[in-house]
C-alpha positions in Angstrom: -47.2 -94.8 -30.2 -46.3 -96.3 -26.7 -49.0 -97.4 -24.6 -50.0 -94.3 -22.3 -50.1 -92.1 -25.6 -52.6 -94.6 -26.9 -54.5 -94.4 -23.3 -55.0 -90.7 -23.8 -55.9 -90.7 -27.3 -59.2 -92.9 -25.8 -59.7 -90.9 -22.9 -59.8 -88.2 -25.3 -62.3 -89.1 -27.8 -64.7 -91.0 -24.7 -64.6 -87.3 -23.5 -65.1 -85.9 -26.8 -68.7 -87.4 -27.1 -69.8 -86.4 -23.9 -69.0 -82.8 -24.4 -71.0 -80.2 -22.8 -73.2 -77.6 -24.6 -73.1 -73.9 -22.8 -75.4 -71.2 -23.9 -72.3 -69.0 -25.5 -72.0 -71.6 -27.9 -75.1 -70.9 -29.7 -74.5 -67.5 -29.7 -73.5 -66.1 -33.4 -73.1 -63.2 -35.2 -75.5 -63.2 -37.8 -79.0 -64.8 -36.3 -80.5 -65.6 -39.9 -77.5 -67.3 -41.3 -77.5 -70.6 -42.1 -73.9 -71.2 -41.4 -71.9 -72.4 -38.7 -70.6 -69.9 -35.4 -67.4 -71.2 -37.0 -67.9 -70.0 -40.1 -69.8 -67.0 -39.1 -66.8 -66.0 -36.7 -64.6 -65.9 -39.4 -66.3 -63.8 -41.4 -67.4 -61.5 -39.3 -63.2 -60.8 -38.6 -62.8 -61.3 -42.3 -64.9 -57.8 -42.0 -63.7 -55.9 -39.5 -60.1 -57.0 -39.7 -58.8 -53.3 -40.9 -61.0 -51.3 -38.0 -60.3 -54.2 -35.1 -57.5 -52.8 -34.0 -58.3 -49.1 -33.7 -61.8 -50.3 -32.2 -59.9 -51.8 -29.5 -57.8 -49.0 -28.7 -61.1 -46.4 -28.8 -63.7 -49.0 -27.0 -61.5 -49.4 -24.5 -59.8 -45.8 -23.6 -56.3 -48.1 -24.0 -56.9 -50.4 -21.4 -56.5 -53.2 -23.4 -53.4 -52.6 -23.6 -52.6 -52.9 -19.9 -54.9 -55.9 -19.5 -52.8 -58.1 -22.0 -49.7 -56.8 -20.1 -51.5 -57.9 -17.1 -52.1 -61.6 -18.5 -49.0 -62.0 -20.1 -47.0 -61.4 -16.4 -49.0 -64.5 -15.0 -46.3 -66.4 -17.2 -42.9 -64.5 -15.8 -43.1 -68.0 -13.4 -42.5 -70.6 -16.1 -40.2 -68.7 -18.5 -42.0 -70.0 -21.7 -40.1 -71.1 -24.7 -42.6 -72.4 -26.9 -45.5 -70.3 -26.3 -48.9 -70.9 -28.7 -51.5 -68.1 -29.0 -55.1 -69.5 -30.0 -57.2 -67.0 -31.8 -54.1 -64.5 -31.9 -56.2 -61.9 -34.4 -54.1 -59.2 -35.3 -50.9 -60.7 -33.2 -51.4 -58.3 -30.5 -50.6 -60.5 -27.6 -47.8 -62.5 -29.7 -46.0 -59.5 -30.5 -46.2 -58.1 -26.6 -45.2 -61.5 -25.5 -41.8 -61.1 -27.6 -41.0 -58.5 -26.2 -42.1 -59.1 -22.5 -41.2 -62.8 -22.0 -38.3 -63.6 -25.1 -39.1 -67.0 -25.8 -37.7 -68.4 -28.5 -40.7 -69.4 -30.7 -44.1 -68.0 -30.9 -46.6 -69.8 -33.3 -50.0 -68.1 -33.2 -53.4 -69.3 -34.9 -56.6 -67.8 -35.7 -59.3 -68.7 -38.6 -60.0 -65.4 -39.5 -57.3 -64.7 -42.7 -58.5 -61.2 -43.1 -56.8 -60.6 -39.0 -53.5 -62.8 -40.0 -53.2 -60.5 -42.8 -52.7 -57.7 -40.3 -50.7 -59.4 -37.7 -48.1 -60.3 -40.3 -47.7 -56.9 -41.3 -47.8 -56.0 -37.6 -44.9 -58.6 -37.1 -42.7 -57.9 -39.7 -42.8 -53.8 -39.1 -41.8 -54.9 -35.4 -39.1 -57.3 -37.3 -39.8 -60.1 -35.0 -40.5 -63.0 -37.9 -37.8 -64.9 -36.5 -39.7 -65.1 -33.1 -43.6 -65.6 -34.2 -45.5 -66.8 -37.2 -49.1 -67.0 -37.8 -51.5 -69.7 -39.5 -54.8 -70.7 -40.2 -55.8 -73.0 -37.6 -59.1 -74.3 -35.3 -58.7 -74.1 -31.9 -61.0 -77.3 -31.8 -58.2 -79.0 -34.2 -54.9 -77.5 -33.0 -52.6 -79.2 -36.0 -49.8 -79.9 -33.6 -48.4 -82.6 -31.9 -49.2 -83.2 -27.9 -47.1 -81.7 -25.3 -45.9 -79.2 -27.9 -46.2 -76.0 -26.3 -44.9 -74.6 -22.5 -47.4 -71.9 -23.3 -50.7 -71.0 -24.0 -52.5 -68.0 -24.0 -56.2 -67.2 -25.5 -56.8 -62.7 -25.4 -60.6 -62.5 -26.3 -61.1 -65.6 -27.9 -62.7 -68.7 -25.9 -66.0 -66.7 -26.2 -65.7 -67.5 -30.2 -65.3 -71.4 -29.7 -67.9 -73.1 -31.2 -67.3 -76.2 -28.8 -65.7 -74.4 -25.3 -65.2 -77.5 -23.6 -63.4 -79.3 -27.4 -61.2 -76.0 -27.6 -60.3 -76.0 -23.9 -59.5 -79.6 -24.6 -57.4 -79.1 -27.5 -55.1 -76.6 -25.8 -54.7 -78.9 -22.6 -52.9 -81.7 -25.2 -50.5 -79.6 -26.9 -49.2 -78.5 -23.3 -46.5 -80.1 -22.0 -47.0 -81.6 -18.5 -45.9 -78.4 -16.3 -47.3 -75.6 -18.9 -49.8 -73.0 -18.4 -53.1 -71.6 -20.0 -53.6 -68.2 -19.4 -56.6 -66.6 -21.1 -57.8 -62.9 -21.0 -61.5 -62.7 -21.5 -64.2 -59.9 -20.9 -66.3 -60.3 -18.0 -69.6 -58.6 -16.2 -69.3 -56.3 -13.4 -71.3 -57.3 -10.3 -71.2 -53.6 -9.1 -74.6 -52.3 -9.6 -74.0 -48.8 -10.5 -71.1 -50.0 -12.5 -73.0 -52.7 -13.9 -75.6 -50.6 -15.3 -73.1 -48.0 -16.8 -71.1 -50.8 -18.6 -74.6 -52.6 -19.9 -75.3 -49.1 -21.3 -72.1 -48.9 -22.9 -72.2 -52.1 -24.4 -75.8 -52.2 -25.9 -76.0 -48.7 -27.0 -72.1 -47.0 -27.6 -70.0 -49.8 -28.5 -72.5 -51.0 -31.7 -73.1 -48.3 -32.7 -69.7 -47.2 -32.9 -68.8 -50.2 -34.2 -71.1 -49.4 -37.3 -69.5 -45.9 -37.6 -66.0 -47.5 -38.6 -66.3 -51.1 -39.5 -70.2 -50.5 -41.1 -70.7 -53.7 -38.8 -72.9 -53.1 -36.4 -73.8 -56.9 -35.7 -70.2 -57.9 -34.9 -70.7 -55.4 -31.7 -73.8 -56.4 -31.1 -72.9 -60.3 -30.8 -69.5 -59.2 -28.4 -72.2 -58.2 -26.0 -74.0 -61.6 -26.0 -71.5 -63.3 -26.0 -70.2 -61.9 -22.8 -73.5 -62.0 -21.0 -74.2 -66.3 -22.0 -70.6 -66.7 -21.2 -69.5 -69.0 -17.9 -67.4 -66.7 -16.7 -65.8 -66.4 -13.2 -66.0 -69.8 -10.7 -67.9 -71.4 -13.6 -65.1 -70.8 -15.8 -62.1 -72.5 -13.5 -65.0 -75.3 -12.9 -64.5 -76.0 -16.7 -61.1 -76.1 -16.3 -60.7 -78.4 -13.5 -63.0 -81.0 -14.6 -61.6 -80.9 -18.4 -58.1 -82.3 -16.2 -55.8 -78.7 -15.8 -54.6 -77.9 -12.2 -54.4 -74.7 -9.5 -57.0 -72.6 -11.8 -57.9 -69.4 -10.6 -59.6 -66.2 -12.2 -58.4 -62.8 -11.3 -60.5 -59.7 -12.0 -59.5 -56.4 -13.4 -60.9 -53.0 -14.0 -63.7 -53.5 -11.8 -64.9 -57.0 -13.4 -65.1 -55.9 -16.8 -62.1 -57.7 -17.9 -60.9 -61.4 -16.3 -57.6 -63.3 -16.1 -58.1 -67.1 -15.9 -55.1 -69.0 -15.2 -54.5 -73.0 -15.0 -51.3 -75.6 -15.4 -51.8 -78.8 -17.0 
């Protein structure tokens, strides 16, 4: 290990211990276990795995579809290669980034085996195994090497870190010097008429449905908490810049319900 390798690896773990705690982070899915949000996250996939994807697709009227589109374009500039996608579920964005960008490698991670299940199927149908593969793996432990990746995207799942700033942290090593972050996470609209329609939606509609096909009403009920105790917006990029990435900026869609954030390390 030459010496500025050595330098980071300190840098690193000084920064480690003075992580900060945001309110999102205690937020979990099941309030009277005793497990970790870790643990609790994983399980709650483990559960849903087989209705997540038709959930998405009826929650959101499709537009999910377009918003992943929408993120994936922020990486046309940089003509990715390696690309890693951190909590990639069910493969959704690694599959559309096959087929919209063509790198040559796509390795995508999620803790939730129940969802890689699905995404493998989902890969193979769409006989891209020679492009993307899926493993278990902690976005606070990425089990790669730094400066691996010219590439990273995160589609709905910084909200599930247990530690944001120790996940955010572990993507910014495995990109090479020059490669870009782009996450796709929900947001709040500041609209007030729209505000109040999508608070209704979300507290009343979406768990409810969500118990209708997955029997997991609590899984529904924590994707609304989450969003509310997540930094989103300015306080977002502000986590970002001060974990060390560069020219961050957030974009809004669909009237603020969904966000792009973008950075370069």
């Amino acid at each position: 290990m030459n010496l500025g390798q050595s330098s980071q690896r300190v840098i690193r773990l000084i920064f480690a211990n003075r992580m900060t705690s945001f309110d999102h982070d205690k937020v979990v899915p099941y309030q009277d276990s005793s497990l970790s949000k870790k643990e609790q996250v994983a399980g709650m996939f483990n559960d849903i795995a087989g209705q997540y994807d038709f959930l998405n697709r009826f929650l959101s009227a499709g537009i999910d579809i377009r918003w992943r589109k929408k993120a994936l374009s922020h990486l046309k500039d940089i003509q990715p290669q390696k690309m890693l996608d951190v909590a990639t579920g069910t493969a959704d964005v690694a599959i559309m980034a096959a087929h919209l960008l063509h790198p040559q490698q796509i390795i995508g991670i999620d803790i939730s085996d129940g969802m890689l299940e699905i995404g493998r199927e989902k890969i193979k149908k769409a006989g891209l195994q020679n492009t993307i593969t899926l493993h278990n793996g902690d976005s606070e432990a990425i089990n790669f090497p730094d400066q691996s990746f010219d590439a990273v995207t995160v589609a709905f799942g910084v909200r599930n870190f247990q530690q944001l700033e120790k996940g955010l942290s572990e993507i910014h090593r495995v990109l090479r010097p020059g490669g870009k972050l782009v996450v796709l996470e929900f947001s709040q609209p500041k609209l007030p008429l729209i505000k109040t329609i999508y608070q209704l939606y979300m507290k009343i509609i979406t768990p409810n449905v969500g118990k209708l096909f997955s029997k997991n009403r609590d899984a529904y009920k924590y994707l609304d908490e989450s969003i509310r105790k997540f930094p989103e917006g300015r306080h977002f990029t502000a986590v970002l810049d001060q974990l060390g990435y560069q020219e961050s900026y957030c974009k809004k869609m669909s009237l603020g319900i969904c966000s792009i954030y973008c950075a370069i390390k």
